[in-house]
One Martini backbone bead per residue (centre of mass of N, CA, C, O) as a GRO file, in nm:
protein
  155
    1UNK     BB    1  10.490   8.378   9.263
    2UNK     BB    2  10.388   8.656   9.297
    3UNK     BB    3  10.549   8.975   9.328
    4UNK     BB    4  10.473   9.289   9.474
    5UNK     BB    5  10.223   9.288   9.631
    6UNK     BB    6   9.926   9.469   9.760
    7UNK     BB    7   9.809   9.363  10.087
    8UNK     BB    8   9.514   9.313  10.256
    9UNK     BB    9   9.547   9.206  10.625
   10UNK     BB   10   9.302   9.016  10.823
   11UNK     BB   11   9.138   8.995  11.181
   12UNK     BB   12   9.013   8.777  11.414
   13UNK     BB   13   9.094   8.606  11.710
   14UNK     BB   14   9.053   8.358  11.554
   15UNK     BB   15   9.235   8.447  11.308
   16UNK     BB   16   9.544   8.515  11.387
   17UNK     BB   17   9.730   8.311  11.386
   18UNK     BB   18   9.690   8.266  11.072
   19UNK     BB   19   9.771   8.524  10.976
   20UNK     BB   20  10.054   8.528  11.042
   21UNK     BB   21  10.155   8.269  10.873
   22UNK     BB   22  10.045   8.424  10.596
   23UNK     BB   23  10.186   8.667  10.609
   24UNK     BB   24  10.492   8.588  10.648
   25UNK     BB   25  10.452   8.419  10.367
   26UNK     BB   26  10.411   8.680  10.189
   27UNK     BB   27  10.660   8.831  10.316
   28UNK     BB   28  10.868   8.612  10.164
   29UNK     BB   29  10.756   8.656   9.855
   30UNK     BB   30  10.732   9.006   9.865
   31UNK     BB   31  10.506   9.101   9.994
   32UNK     BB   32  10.296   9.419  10.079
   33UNK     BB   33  10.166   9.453  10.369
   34UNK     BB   34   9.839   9.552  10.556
   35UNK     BB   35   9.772   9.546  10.881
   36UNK     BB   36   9.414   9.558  11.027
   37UNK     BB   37   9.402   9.305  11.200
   38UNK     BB   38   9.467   9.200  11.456
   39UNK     BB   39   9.725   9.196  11.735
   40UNK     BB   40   9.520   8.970  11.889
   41UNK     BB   41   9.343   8.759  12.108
   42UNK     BB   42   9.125   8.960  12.155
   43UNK     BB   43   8.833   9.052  12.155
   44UNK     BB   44   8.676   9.102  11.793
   45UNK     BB   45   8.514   9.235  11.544
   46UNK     BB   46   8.479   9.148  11.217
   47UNK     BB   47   8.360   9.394  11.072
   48UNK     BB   48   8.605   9.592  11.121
   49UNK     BB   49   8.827   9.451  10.998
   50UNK     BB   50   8.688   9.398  10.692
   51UNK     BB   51   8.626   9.686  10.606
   52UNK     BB   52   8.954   9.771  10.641
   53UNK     BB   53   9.026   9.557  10.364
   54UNK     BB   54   8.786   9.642  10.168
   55UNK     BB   55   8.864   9.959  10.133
   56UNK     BB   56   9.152   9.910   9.990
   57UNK     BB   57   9.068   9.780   9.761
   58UNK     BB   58   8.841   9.984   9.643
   59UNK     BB   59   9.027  10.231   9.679
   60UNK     BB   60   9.359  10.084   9.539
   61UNK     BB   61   9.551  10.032   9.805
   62UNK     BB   62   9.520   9.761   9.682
   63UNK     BB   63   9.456   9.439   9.554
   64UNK     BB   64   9.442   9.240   9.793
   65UNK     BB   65   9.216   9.055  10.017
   66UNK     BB   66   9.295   8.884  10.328
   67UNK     BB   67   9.051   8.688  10.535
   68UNK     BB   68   9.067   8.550  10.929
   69UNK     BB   69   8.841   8.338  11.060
   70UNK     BB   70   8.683   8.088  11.144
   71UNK     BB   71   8.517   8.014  10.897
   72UNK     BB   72   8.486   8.326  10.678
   73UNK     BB   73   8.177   8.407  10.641
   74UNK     BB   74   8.186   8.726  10.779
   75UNK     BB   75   8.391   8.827  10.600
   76UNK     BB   76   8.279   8.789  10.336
   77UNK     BB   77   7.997   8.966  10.393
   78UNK     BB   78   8.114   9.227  10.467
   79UNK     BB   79   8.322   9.281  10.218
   80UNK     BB   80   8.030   9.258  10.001
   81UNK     BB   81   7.948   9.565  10.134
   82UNK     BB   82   8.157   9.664   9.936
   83UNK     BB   83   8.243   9.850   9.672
   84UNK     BB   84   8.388   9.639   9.451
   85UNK     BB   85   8.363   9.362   9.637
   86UNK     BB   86   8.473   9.032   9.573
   87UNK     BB   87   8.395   8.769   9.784
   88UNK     BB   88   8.551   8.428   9.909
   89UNK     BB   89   8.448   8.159  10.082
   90UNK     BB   90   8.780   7.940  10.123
   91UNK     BB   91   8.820   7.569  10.118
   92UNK     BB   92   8.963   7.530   9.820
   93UNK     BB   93   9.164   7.555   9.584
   94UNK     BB   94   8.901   7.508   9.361
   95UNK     BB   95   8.756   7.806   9.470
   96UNK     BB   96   9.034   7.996   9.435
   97UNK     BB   97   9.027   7.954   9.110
   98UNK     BB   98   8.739   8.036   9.036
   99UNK     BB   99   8.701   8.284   9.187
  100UNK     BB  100   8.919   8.423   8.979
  101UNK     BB  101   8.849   8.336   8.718
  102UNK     BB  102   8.480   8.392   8.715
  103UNK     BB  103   8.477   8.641   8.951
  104UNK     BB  104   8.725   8.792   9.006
  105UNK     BB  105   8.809   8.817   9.267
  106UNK     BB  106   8.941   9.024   9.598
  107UNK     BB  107   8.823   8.866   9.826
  108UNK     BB  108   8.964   8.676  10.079
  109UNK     BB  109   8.804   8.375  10.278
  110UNK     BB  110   8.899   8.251  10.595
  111UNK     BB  111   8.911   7.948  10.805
  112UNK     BB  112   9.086   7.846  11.133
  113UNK     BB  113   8.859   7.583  11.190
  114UNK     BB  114   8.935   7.449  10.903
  115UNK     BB  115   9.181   7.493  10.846
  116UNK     BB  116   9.530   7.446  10.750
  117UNK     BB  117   9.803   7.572  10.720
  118UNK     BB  118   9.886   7.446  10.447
  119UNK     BB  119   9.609   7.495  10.285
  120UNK     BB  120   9.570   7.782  10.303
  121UNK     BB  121   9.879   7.859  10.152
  122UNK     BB  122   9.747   7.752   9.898
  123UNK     BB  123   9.499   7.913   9.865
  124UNK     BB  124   9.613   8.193   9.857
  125UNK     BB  125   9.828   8.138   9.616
  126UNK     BB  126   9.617   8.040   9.438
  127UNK     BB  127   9.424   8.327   9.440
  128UNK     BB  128   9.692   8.552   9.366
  129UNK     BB  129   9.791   8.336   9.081
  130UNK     BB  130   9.493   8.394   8.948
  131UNK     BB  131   9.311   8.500   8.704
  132UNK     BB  132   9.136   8.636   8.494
  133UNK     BB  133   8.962   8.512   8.199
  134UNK     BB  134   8.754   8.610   8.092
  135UNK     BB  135   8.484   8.652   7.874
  136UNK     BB  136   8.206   8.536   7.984
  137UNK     BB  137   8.251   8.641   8.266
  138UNK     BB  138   8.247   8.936   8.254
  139UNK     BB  139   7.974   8.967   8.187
  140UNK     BB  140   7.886   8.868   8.470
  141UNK     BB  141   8.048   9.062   8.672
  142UNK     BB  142   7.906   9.338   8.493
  143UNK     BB  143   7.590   9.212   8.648
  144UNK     BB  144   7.717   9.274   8.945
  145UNK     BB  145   7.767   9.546   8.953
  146UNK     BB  146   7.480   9.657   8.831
  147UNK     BB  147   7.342   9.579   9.114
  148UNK     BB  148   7.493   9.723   9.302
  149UNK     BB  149   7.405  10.015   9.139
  150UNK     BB  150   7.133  10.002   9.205
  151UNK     BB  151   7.131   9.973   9.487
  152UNK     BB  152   7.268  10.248   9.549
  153UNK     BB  153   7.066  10.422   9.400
  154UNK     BB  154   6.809  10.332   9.593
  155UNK     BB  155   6.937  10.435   9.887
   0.00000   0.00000   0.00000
């Protein structure tokens, strides 16, 4: 894995103990981590910290952002209202390999009523350590951005 990058990382209470366990094994891997919360069990709404991880990506305070909540469905939603934000709901290695490979992603959401501990950490591991392929992939990328610029234009 690399090390060394800094990594935006929140959840909300369904997602708390995984992002813990998540956060610990990144934080021994050498990354540099920025915990958005929940810093407890107590309910909180997940758009809340979700659009704070994805402003850090967003922002280029962070490379990358990982959330978990109870699906990851609605971290997912949240974070890619967020301007430059490519987020994508993560339930298999090779959906977090194709993330990263074909649509560019910079933010995972991960859920932990699906995964368990060590696949949770494999997958976000596979999603840190994949490249974006460029070649034909850029350019559809390049119209999901225009799509993003339109519709801000348009508000």
């Amino acid at each position: 894995m690399m090390s060394g990058m800094k990594i935006a990382i929140g959840s909300d209470h369904a997602g708390f103990e995984l992002k813990q366990i998540v956060k610990n094994h990144l934080a021994h891997q050498g990354h540099e981590l920025v915990d958005h919360g929940t810093l407890t069990m107590e309910s909180v709404d997940y758009p809340d910290i979700a659009v704070k991880v994805a402003q850090d990506v967003s922002d280029r305070k962070a490379e990358f952002g990982v959330l978990v909540c109870g699906s990851g469905i609605g971290m997912a939603i949240t974070a890619n209202k967020v301007r430059g934000i490519r987020s994508a709901n993560i339930s298999s290695e090779y959906e977090a390999q194709m993330s990263r490979e074909h649509n560019d992603a910079n933010v995972i959401a991960i859920g932990a009523r699906i995964l368990k501990e060590d696949l949770a950490i494999t997958i976000v591991e596979k999603f840190l350590t994949t490249s974006f392929a460029h070649g034909r992939h850029t350019q559809r990328v390049e119209k999901i951005t225009g799509i993003e610029q339109r519709q801000l234009q348009n508000s």
